[in-house]
Short mmCIF file of the C-alpha atoms (twelve columns), coordinates in Angstrom:
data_MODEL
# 
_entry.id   MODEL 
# 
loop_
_atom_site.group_PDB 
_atom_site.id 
_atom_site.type_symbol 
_atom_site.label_atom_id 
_atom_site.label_alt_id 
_atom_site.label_comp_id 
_atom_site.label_asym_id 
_atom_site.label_seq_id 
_atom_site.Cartn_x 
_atom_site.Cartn_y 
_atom_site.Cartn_z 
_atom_site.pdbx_PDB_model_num 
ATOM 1  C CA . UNK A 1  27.907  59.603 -0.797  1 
ATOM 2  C CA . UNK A 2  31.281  58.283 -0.189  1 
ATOM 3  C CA . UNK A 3  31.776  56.972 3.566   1 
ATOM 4  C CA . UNK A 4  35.393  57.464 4.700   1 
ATOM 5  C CA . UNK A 5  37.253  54.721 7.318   1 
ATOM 6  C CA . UNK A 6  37.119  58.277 9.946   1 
ATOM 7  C CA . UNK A 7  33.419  58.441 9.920   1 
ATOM 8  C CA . UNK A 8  32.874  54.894 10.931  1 
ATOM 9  C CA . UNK A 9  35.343  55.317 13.525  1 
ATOM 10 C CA . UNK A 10 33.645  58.484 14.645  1 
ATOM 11 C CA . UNK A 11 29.996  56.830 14.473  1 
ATOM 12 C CA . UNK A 12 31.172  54.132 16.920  1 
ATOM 13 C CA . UNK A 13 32.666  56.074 19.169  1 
ATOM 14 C CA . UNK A 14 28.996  58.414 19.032  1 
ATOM 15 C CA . UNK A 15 27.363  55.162 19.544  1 
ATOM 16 C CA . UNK A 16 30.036  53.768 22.011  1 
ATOM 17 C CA . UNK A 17 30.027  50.525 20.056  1 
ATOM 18 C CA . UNK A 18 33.705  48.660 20.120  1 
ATOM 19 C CA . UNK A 19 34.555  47.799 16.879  1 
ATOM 20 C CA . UNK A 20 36.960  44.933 15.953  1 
ATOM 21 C CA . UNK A 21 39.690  46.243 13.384  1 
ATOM 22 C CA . UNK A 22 39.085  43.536 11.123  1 
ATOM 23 C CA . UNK A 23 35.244  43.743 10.578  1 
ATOM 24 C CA . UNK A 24 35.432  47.646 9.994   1 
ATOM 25 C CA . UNK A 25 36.110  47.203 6.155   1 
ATOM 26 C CA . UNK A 26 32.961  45.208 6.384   1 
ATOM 27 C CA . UNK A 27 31.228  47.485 8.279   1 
ATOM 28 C CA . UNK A 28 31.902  49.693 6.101   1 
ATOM 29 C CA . UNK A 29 30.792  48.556 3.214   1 
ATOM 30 C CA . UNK A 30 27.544  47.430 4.603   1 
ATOM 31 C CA . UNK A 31 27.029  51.187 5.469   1 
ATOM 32 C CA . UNK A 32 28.148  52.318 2.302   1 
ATOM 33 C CA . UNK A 33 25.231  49.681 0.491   1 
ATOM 34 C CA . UNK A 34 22.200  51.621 3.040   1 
ATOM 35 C CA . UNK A 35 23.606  55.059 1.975   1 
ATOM 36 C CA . UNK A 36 23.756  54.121 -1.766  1 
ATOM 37 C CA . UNK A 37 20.084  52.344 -1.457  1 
ATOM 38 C CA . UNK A 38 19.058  55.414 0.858   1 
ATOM 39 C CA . UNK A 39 20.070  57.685 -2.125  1 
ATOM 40 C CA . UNK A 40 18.357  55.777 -5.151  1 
ATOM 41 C CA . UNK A 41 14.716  55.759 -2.863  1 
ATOM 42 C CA . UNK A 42 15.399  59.663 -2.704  1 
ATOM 43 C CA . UNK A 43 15.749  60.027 -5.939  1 
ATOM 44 C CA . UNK A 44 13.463  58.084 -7.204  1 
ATOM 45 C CA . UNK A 45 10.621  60.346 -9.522  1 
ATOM 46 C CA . UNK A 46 7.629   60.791 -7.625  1 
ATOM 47 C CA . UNK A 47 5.791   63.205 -10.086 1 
ATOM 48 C CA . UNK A 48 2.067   63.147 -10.425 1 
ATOM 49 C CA . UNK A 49 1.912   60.681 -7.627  1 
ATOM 50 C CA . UNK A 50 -1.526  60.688 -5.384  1 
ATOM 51 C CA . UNK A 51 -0.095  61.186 -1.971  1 
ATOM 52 C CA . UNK A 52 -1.558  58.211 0.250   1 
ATOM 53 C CA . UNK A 53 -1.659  56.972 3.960   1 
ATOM 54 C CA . UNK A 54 -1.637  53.435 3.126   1 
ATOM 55 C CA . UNK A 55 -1.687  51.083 0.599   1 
ATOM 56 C CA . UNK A 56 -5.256  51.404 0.677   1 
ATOM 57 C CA . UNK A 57 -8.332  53.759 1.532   1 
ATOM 58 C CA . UNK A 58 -10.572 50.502 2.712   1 
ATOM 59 C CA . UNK A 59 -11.909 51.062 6.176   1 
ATOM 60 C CA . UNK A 60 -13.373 48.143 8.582   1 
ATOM 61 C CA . UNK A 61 -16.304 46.355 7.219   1 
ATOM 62 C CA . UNK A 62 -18.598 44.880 10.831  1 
ATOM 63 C CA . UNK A 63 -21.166 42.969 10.050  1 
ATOM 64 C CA . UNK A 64 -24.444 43.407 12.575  1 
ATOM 65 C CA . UNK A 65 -24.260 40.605 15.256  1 
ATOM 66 C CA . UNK A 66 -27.341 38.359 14.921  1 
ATOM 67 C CA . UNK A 67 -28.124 35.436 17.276  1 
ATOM 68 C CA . UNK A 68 -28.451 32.435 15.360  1 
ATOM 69 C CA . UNK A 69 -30.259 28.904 17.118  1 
ATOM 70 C CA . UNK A 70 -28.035 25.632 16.853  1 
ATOM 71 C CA . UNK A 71 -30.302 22.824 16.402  1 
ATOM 72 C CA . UNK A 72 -27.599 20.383 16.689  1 
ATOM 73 C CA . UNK A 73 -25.880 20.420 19.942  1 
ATOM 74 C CA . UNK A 74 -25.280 16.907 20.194  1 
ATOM 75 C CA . UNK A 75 -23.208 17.144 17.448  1 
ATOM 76 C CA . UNK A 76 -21.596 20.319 18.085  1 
ATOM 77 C CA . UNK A 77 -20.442 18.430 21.947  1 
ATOM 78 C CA . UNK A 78 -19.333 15.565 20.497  1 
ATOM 79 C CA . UNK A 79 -15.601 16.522 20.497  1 
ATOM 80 C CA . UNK A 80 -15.880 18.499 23.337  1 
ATOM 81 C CA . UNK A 81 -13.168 16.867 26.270  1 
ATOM 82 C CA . UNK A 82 -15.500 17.973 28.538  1 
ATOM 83 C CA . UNK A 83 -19.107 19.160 28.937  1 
ATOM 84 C CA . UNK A 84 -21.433 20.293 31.753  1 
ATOM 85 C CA . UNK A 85 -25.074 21.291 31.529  1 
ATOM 86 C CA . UNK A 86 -25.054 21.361 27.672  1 
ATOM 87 C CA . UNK A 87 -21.920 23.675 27.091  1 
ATOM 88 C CA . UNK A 88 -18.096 22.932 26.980  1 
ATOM 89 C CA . UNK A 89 -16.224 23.125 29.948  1 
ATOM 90 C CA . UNK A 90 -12.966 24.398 30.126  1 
ATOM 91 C CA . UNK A 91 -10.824 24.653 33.016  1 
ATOM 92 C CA . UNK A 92 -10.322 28.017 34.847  1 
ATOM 93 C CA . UNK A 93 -7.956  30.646 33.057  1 
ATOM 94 C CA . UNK A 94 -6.876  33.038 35.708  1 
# 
């Protein structure tokens, strides 16, 4: 498909974009590049193709939550900045 100097014109004005004279030649062979690009992906053969959603059919794996006992706190506070009655403290996130 062959984009004529006219149609840019005309899809600026639909678009009420103000072009500058000089960049229209590259304008309009930037459009020209999509349309050619546009045209190879619709040709491209798609014959005996599985039609899919997305590149996979894997669905969310959860795992069951289980409460596990920490026998090292000490350990696990020992970076903390700042602890109160055995647990980090943070300051107040409103």
């Amino acid at each position: 498909m062959k984009v004529s100097r006219e149609e840019i014109l005309h899809i600026a004005n639909l678009a009420q974009l103000n072009l500058d004279e000089s960049k229209i030649d590259t304008y309009l062979l930037h459009l020209q590049d999509i349309l050619n690009f546009a045209d190879i992906v619709n040709n491209a053969p798609v014959d005996g193709l599985d039609i899919t959603i997305g590149a996979n059919e894997e669905k969310n794996v959860f795992r069951k939550d289980e409460i596990k006992v920490f026998e090292d706190n000490e350990s696990l506070l020992q970076n903390a900045i700042s602890q109160e009655q055995n647990m980090f403290k943070i300051p107040k996130v409103l």
